[in-house]
ZALOZA-983193 format. One record per residue: residue number from 0; residue in one letter; z, y, x of N, C-alpha, C in turn. Coordinates in pm, whole numbers, plus 50000, padded with zeros to 5 digits. Atoms other than C-alpha are relative to their C-alpha. Layout:
N
ATOM seq type    nw    nv    nu   caw   cav   cau    cw    cv    cu
ATOM NUM    A     Z     Y     X     Z     Y     X     Z     Y     X
...
This chain:
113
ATOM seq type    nw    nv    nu   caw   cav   cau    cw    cv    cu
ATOM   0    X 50049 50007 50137 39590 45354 23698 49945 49860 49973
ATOM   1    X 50075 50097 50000 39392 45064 23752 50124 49862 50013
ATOM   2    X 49888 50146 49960 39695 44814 23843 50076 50030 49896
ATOM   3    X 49876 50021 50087 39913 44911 23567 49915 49942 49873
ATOM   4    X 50068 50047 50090 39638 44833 23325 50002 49862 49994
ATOM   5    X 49979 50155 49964 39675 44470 23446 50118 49941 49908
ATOM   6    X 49836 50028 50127 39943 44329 23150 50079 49897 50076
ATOM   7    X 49932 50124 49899 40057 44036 23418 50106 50102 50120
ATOM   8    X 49976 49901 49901 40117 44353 23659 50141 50058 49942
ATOM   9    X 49888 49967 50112 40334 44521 23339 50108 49917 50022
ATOM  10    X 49919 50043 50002 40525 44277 23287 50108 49933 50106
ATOM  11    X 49893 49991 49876 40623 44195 23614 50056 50051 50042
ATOM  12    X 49913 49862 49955 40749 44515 23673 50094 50009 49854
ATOM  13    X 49908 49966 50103 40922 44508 23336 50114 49899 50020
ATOM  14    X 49919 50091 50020 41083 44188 23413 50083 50073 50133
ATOM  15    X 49926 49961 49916 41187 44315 23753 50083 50149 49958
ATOM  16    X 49940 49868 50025 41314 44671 23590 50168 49956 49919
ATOM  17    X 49880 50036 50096 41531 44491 23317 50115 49892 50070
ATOM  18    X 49875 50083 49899 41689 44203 23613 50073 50072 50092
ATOM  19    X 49875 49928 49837 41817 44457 23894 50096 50050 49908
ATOM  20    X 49885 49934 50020 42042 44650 23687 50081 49904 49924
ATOM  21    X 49903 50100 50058 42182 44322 23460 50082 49940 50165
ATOM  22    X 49933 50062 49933 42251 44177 23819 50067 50090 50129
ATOM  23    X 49988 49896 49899 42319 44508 24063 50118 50123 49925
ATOM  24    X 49892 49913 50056 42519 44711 23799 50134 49973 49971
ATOM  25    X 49862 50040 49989 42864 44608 23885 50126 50134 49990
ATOM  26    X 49924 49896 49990 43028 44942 23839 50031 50092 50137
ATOM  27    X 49930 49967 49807 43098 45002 24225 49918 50148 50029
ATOM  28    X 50060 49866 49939 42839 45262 24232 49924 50073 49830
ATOM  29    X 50055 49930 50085 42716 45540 24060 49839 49964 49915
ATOM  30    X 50145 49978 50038 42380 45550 23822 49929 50051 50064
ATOM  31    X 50131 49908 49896 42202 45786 24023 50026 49885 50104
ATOM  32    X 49987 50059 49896 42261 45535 24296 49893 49848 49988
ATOM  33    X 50080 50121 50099 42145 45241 24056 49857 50048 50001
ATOM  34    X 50111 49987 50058 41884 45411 23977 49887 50063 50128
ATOM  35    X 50127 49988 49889 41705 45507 24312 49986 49860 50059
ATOM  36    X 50062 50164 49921 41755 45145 24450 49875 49943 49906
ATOM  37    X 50073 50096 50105 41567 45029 24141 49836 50045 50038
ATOM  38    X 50180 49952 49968 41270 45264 24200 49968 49952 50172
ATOM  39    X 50065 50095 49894 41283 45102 24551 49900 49862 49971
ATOM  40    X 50109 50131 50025 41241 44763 24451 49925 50018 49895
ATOM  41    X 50120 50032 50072 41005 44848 24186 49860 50036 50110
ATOM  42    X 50121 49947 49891 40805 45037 24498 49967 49829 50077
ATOM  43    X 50068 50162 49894 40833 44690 24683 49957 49908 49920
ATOM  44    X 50061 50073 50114 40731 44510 24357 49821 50039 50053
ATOM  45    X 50130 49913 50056 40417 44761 24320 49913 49887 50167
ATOM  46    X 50044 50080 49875 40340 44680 24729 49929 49869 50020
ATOM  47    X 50066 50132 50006 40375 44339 24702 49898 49951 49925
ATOM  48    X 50109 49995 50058 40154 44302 24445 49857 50041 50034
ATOM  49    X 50086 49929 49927 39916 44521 24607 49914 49926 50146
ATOM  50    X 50032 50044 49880 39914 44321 24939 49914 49857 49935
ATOM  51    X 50063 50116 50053 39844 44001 24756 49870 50008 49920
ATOM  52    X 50152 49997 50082 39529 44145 24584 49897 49989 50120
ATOM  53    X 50101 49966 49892 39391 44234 24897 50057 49883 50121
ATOM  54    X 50010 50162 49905 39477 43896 25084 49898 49911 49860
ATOM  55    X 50080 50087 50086 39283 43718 24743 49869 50078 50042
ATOM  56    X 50123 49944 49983 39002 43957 24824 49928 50026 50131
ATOM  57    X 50070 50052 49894 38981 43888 25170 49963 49838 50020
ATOM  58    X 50047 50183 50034 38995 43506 25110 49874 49966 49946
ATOM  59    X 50149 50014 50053 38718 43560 24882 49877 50043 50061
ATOM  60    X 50175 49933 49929 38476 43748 25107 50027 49866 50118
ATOM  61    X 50042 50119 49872 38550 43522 25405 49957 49855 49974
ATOM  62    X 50030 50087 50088 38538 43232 25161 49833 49979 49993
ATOM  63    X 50163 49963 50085 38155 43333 25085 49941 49992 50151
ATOM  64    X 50060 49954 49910 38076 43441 25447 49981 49857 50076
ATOM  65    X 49961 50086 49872 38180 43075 25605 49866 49909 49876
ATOM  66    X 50094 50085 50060 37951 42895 25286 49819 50041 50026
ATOM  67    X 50175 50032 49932 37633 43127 25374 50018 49916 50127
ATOM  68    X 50102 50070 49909 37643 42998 25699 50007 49898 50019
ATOM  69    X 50028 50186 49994 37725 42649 25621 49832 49965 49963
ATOM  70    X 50115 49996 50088 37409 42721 25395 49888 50011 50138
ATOM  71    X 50143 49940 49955 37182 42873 25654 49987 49930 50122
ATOM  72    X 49989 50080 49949 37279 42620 25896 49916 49859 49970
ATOM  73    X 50087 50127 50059 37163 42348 25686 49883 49982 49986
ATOM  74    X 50136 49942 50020 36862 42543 25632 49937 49937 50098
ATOM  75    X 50021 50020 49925 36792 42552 25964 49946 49846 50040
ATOM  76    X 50027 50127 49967 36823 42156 26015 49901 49956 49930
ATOM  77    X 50127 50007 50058 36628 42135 25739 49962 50042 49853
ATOM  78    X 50038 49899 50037 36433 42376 25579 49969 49966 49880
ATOM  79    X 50051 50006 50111 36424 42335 25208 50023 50121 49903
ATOM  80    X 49997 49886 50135 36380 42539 24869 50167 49981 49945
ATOM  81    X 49815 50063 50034 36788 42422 24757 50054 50053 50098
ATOM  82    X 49908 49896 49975 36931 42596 25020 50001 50142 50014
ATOM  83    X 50021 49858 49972 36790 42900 25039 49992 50057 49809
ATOM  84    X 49922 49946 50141 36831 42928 24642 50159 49965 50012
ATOM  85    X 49857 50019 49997 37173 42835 24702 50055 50146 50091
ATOM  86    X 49970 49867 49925 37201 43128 24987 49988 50140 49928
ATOM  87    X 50038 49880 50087 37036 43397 24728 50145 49948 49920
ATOM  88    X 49876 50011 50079 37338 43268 24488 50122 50077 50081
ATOM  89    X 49871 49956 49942 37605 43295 24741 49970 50182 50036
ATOM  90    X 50044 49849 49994 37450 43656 24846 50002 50094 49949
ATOM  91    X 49951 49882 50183 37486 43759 24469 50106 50067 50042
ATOM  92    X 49861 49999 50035 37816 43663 24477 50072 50123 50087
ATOM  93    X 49963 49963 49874 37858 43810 24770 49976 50145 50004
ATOM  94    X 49979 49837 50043 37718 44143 24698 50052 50061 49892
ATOM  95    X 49875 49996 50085 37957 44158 24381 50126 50085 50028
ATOM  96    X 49865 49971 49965 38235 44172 24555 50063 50176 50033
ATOM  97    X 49963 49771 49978 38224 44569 24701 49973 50038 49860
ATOM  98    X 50008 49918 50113 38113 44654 24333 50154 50006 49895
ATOM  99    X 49875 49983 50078 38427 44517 24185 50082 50086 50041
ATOM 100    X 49935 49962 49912 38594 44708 24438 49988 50193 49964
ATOM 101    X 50017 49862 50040 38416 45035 24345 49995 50061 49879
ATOM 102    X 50023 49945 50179 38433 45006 23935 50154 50032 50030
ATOM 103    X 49833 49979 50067 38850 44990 24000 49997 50157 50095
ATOM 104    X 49974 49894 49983 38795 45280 24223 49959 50129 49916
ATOM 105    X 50061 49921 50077 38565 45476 23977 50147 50009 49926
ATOM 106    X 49906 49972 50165 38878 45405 23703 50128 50036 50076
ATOM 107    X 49863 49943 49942 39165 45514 23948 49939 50145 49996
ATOM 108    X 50063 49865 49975 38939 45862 24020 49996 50080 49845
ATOM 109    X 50029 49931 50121 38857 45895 23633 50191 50042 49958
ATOM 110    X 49815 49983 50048 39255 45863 23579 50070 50147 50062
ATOM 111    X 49966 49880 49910 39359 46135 23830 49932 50138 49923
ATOM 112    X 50047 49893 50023 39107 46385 23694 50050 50036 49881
């Protein structure tokens, strides 16, 4: 529910729905034949898409995890008010991240019901 709402998501799947059969429908095979490959590659569309959210959303947590401890490092050497408001920032950010994670699950759950 939550990924089709995405209009970048749409249309990528629209563009891929309307290219396989202009370049795959050569007559040789039946429609029903056409038409389960297609719901393949739209399944390996959906996938891929899928995998690449969740490689941007591990980039982004590990992203965050390697700046606190550049942060708390620095701290360490030396101890000022600037990095440890900089650490509460990244920490926000940082606790963010599972919420975005649990509003798209709230709106996949509300969809289902």
């Amino acid at each position: 529910v939550g990924l089709l709402a995405d209009e970048a998501v749409c249309e990528r799947l629209r563009k891929c729905m309307l290219h396989y059969p202009q370049v795959n429908d050569t007559g040789e095979v039946s429609a029903a034949v056409l038409w389960e490959a297609l719901k393949a590659v739209v399944r390996g569309e959906l996938i891929s898409i899928l995998a690449h959210s969740d490689r941007m959303d591990r980039a982004e947590t590990d992203r965050l995890v390697r700046e606190i401890l550049q942060v708390d490092r620095r701290y360490v050497e030396t101890p000022e008010k600037g990095h440890l408001r900089e650490r509460r920032r990244l920490q926000a950010e940082f606790g963010l991240l599972p919420t975005g994670r649990a509003v798209e699950q709230l709106r996949k759950a509300r969809g289902a019901l």
